[in-house]
GUGUVO-926490 format. One record per residue (C-alpha): x, y, z; residue in three letters; residue number from 1. Coordinates in nm, 4 decimals. Layout:
% GUGUVO-926490
@x->X&y->Y&z->Z&kedren->ALA&titi->NUM
...
This chain:
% GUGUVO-926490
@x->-0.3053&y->-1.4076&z->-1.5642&kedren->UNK&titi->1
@x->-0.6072&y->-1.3793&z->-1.3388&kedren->UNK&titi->2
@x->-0.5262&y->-1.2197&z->-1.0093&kedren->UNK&titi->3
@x->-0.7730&y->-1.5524&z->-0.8571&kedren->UNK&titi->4
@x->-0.5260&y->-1.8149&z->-1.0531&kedren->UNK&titi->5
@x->-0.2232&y->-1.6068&z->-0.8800&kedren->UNK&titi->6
@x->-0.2949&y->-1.5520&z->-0.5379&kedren->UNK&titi->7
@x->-0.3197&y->-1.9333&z->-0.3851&kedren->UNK&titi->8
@x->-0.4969&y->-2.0028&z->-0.0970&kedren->UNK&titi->9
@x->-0.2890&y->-2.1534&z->0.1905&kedren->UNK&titi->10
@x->-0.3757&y->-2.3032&z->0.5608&kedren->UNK&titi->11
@x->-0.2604&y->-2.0972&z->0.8192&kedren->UNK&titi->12
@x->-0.0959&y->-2.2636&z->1.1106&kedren->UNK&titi->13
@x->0.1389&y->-2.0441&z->1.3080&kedren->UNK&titi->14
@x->-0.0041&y->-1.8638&z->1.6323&kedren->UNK&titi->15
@x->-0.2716&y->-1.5462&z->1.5483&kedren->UNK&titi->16
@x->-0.0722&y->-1.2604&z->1.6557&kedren->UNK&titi->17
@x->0.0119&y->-0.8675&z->1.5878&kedren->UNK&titi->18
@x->0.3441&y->-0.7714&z->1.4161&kedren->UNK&titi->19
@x->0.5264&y->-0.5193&z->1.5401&kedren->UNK&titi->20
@x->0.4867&y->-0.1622&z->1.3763&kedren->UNK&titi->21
@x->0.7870&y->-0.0460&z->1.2027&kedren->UNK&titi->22
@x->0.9740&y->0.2419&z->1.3306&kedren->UNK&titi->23
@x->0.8338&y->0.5612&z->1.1885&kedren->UNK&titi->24
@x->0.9807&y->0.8384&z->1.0245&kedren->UNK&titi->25
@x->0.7009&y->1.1098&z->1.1663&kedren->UNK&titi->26
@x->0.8910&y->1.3021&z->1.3505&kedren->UNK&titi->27
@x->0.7606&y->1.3321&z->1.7200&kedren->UNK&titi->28
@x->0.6712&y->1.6716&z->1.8591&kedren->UNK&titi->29
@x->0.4473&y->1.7481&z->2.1441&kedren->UNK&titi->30
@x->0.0704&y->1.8116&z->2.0728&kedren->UNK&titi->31
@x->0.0975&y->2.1869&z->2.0775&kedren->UNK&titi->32
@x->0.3029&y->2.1625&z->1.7649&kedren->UNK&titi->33
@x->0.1063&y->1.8676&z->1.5567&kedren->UNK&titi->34
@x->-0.1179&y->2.1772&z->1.4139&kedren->UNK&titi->35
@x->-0.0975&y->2.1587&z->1.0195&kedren->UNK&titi->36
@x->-0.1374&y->2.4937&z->0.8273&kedren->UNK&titi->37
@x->-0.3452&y->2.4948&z->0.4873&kedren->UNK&titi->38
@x->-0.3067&y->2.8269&z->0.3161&kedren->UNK&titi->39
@x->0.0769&y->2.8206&z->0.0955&kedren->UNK&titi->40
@x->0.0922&y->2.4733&z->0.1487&kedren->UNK&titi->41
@x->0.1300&y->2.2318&z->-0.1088&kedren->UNK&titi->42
@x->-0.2701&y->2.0455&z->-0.0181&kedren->UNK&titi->43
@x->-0.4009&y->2.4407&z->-0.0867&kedren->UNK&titi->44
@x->-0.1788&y->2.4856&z->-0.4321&kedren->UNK&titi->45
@x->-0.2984&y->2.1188&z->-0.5755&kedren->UNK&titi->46
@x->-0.6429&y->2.2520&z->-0.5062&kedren->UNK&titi->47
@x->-0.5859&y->2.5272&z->-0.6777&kedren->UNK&titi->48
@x->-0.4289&y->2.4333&z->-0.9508&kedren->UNK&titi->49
@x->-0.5294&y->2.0945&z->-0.9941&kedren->UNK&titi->50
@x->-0.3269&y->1.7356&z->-1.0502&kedren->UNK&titi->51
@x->0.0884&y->1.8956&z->-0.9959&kedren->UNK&titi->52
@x->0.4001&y->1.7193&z->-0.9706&kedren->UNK&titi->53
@x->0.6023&y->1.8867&z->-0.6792&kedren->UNK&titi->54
@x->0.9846&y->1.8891&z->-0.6806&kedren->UNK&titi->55
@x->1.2157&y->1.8249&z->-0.4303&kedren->UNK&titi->56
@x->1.2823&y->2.1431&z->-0.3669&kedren->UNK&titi->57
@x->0.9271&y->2.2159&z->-0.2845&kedren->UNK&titi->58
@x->0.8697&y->1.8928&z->-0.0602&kedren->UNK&titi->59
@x->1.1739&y->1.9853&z->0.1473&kedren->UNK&titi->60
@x->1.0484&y->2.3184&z->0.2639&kedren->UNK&titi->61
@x->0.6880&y->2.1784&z->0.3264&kedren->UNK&titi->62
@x->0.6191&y->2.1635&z->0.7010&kedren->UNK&titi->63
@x->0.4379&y->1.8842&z->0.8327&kedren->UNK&titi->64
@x->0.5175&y->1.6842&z->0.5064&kedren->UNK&titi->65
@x->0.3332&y->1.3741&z->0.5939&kedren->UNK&titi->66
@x->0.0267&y->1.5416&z->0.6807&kedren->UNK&titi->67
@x->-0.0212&y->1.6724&z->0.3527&kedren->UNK&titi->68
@x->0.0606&y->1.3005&z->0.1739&kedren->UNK&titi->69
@x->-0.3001&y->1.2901&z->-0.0188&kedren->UNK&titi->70
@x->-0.1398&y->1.5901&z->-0.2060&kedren->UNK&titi->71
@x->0.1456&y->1.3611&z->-0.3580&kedren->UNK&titi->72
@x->-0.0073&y->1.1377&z->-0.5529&kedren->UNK&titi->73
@x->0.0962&y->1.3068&z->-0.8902&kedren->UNK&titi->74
@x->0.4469&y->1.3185&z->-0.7638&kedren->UNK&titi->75
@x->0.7274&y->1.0238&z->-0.8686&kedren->UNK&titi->76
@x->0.9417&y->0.9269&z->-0.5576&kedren->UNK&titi->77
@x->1.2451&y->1.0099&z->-0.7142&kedren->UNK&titi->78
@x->1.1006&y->1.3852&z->-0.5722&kedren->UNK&titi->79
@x->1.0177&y->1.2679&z->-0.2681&kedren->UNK&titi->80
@x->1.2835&y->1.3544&z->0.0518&kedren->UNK&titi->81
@x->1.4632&y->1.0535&z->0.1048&kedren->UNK&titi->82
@x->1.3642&y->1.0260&z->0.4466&kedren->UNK&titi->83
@x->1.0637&y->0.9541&z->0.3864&kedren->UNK&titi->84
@x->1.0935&y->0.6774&z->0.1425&kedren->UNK&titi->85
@x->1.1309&y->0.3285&z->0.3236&kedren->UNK&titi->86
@x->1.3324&y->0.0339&z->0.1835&kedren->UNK&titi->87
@x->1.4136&y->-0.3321&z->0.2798&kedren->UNK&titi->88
@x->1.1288&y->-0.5925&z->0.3814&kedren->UNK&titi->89
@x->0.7557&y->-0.4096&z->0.4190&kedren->UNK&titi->90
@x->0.6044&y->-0.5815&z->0.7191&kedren->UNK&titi->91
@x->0.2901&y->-0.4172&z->0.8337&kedren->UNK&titi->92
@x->-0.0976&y->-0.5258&z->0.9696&kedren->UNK&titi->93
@x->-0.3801&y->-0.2780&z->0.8611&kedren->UNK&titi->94
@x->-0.6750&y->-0.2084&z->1.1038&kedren->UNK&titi->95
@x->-0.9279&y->-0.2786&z->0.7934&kedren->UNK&titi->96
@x->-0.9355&y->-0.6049&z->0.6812&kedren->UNK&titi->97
@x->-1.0088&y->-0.6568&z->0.2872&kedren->UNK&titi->98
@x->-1.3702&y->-0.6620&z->0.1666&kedren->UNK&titi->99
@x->-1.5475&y->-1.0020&z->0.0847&kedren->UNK&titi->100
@x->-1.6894&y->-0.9723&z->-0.2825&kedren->UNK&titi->101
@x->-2.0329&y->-0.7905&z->-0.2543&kedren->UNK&titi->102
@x->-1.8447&y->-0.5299&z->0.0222&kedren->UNK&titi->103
@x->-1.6217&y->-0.4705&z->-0.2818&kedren->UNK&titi->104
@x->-1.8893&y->-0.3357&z->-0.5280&kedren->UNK&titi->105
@x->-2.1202&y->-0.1312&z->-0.2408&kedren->UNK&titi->106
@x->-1.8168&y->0.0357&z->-0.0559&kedren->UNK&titi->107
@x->-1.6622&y->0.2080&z->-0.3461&kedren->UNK&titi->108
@x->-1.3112&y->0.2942&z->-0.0138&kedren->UNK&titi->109
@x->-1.2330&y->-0.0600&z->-0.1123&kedren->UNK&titi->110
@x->-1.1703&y->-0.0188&z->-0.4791&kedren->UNK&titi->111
@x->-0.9674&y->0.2291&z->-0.4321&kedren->UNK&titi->112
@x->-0.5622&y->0.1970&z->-0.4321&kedren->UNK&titi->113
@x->-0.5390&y->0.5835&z->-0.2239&kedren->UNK&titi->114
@x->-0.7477&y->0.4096&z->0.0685&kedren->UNK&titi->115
@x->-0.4930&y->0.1594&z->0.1010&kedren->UNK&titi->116
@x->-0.1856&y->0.3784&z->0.0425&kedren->UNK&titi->117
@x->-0.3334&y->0.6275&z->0.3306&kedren->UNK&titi->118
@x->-0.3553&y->0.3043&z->0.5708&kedren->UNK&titi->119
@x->0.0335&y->0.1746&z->0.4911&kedren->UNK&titi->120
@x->0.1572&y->0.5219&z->0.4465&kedren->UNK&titi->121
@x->-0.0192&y->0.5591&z->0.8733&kedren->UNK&titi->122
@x->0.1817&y->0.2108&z->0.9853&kedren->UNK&titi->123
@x->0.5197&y->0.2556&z->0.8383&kedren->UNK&titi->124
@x->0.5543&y->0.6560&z->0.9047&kedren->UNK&titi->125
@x->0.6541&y->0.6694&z->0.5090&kedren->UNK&titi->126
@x->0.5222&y->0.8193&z->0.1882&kedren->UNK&titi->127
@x->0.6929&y->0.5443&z->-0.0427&kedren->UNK&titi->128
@x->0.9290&y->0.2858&z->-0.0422&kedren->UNK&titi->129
@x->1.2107&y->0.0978&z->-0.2591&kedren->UNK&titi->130
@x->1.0628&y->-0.1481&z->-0.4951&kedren->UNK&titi->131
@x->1.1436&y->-0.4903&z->-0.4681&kedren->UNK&titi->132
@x->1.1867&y->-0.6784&z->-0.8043&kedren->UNK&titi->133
@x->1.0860&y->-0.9573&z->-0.8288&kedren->UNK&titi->134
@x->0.8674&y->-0.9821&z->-0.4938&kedren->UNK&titi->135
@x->0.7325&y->-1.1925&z->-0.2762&kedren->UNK&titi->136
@x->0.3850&y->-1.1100&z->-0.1070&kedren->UNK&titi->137
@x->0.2070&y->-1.2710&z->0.1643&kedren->UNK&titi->138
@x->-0.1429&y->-1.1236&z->0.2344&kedren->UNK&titi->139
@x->-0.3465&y->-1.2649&z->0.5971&kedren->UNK&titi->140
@x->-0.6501&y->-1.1742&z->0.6004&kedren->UNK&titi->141
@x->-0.8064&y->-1.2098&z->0.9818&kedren->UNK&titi->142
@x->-1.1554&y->-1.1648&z->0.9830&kedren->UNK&titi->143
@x->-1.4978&y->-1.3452&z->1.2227&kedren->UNK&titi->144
@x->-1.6112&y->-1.4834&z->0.9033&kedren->UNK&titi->145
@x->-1.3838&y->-1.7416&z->0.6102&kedren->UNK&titi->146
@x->-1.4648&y->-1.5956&z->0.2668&kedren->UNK&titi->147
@x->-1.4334&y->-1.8561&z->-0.0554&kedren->UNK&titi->148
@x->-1.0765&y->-1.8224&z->-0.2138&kedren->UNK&titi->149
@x->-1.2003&y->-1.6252&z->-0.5280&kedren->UNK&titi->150
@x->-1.3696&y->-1.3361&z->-0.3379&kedren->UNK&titi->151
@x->-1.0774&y->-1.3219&z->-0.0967&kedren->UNK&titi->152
@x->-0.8238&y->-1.2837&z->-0.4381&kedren->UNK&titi->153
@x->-1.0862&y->-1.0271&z->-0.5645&kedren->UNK&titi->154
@x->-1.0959&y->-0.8209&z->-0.2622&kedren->UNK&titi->155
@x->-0.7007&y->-0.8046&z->-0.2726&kedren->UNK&titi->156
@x->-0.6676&y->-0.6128&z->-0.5284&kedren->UNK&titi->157
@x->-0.7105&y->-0.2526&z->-0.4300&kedren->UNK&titi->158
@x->-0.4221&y->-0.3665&z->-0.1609&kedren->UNK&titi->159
@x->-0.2081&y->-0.4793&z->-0.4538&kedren->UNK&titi->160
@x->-0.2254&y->-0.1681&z->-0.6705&kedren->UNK&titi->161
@x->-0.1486&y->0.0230&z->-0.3768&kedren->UNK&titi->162
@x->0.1703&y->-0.1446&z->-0.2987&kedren->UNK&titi->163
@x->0.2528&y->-0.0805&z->-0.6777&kedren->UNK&titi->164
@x->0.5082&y->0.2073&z->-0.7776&kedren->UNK&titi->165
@x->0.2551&y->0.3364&z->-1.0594&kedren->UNK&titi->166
@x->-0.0611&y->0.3529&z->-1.2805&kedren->UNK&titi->167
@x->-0.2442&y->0.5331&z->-1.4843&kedren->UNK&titi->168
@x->-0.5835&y->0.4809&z->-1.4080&kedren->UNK&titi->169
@x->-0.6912&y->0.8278&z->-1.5161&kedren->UNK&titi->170
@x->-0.8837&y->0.9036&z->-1.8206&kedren->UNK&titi->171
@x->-0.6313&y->1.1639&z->-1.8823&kedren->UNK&titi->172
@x->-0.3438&y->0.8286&z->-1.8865&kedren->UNK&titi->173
@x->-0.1955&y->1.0568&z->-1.6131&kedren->UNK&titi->174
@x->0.0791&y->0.9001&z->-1.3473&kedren->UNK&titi->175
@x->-0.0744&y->0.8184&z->-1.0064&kedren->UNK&titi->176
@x->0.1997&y->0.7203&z->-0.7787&kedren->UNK&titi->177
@x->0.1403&y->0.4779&z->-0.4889&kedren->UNK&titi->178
@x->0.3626&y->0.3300&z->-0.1979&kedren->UNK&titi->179
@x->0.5777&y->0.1377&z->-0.4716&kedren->UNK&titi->180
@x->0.7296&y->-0.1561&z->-0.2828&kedren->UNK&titi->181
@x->0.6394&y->-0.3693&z->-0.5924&kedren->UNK&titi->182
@x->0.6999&y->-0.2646&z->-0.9932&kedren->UNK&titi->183
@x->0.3796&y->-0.4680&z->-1.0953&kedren->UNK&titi->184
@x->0.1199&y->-0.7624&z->-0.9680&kedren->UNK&titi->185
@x->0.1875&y->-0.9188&z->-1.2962&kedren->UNK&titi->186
@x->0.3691&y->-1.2472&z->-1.3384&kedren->UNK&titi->187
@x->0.7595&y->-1.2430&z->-1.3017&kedren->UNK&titi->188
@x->0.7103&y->-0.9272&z->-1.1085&kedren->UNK&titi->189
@x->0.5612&y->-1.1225&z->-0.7705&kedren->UNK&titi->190
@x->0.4810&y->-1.4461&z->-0.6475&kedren->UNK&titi->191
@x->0.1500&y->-1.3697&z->-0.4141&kedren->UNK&titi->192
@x->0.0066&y->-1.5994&z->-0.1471&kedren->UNK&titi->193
@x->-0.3532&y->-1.4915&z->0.0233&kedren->UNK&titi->194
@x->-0.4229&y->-1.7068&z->0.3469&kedren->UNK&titi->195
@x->-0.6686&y->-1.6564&z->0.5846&kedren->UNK&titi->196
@x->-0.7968&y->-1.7053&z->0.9510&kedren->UNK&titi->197
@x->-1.0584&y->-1.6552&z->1.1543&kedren->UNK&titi->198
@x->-1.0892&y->-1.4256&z->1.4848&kedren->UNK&titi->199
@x->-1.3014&y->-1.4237&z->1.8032&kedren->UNK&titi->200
@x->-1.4864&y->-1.0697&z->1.7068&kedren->UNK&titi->201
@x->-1.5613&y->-0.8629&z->1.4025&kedren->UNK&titi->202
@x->-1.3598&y->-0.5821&z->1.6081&kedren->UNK&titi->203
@x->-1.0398&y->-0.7844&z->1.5758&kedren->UNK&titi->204
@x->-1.0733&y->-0.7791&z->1.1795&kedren->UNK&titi->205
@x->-0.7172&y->-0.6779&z->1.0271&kedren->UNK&titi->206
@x->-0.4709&y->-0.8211&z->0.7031&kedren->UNK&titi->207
@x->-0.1278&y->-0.8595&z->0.7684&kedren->UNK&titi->208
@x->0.1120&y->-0.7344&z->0.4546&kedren->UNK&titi->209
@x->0.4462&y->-0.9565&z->0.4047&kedren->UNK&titi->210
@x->0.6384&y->-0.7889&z->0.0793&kedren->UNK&titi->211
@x->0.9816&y->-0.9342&z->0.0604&kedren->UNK&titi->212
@x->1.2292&y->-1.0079&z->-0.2047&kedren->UNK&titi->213
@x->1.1697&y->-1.2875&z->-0.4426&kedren->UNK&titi->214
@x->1.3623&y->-1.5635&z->-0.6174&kedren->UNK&titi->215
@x->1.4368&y->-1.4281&z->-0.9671&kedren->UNK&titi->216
@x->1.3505&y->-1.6924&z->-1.2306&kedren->UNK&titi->217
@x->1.6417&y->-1.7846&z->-1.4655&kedren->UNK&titi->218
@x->1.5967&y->-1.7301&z->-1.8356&kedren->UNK&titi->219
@x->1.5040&y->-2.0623&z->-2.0066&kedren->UNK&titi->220
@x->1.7759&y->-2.1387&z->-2.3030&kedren->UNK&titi->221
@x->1.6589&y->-2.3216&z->-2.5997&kedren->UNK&titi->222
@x->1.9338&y->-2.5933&z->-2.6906&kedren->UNK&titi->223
């Protein structure tokens, strides 16, 4: 099904406000120790070497392990340290709102799911978290100007692969694992709702991510 027939467009009435950041799991040091190394770590090796799934093993002695996050995207969870891997309800509100439908097509950052992994990965202080099957997603999207409905469900969907556990959207049919709070944006996997409102400046331009746990849909039986 069309991601436009799926992701209904619904009034927004309750008051325009920030939610609170969850608690993060980067670990708080003073500034004098934020410096991140490069040479042995696992960024300089996947440079090196090219697409590599890390173990556990290798993740746990990485310093700085959130810092070097772009490197993981070849990696399952099920290797990631489990303190890093979030779980329950995802509430979060990027600083980048999602891209009306010609912003789509001439800013290639929107297309892609790693843009929007990088942004949720910076709000929740986590490199993945516990899908939710099935799930229910509610995407506000606060911006100066209202977009039509179909351009709003269009621009969505870099947002929705990036909440998605997997895909292979390499020629090679490789793995690329995202934040993976949802299996799939398919039907029976999540029930998605797009709203929208408008804001005093361009500067206040943000979407607000709801993922919670759906209603599972009983199995019809033929009598």
């Amino acid at each position: 099904m069309a991601l436009e027939a799926r992701c209904s467009l619904t009034p927004r009435s309750r008051a325009d406000r920030l939610r609170r950041p969850l608690n993060a799991n980067v670990r708080r040091t003073s500034v004098a120790d934020r410096g991140v190394s490069w040479v042995g770590t696992i960024s300089d090796e996947l440079e090196m070497k090219g697409p590599v799934i890390f173990t556990r093993r290798r993740l746990q002695r990485q310093e700085q392990l959130f810092a070097h996050r772009s490197a993981l995207f070849y990696t399952p969870t099920q290797n990631i340290p489990e303190t890093f891997v979030g779980s329950g309800d995802l509430d979060v509100t990027l600083p980048v709102v999602s891209p009306d439908y010609t912003d789509l097509w001439e800013n290639r950052a929107y297309r892609s799911p790693r843009f929007w992994v990088d942004l949720l990965q910076r709000q929740t202080g986590k490199l993945r978290w516990r899908p939710m099957l099935p799930a229910r997603i509610v995407l506000v999207r606060y911006d100066y100007f209202l977009i039509r409905s179909d351009h709003m469900a269009i621009g969505m969907k870099g947002v929705l692969d990036a909440l998605k556990v997997r895909t292979t959207g390499r020629r090679d049919r490789r793995y690329l694992y995202y934040l993976g709070a949802i299996v799939d944006d398919g039907p029976g996997f999540v029930d998605v709702t797009c709203e929208q409102m408008s804001v005093e400046h361009p500067r206040d331009a943000r979407l607000s991510i709801r993922v919670t746990p759906g209603v599972p849909v009983a199995p019809q039986v033929k009598s």
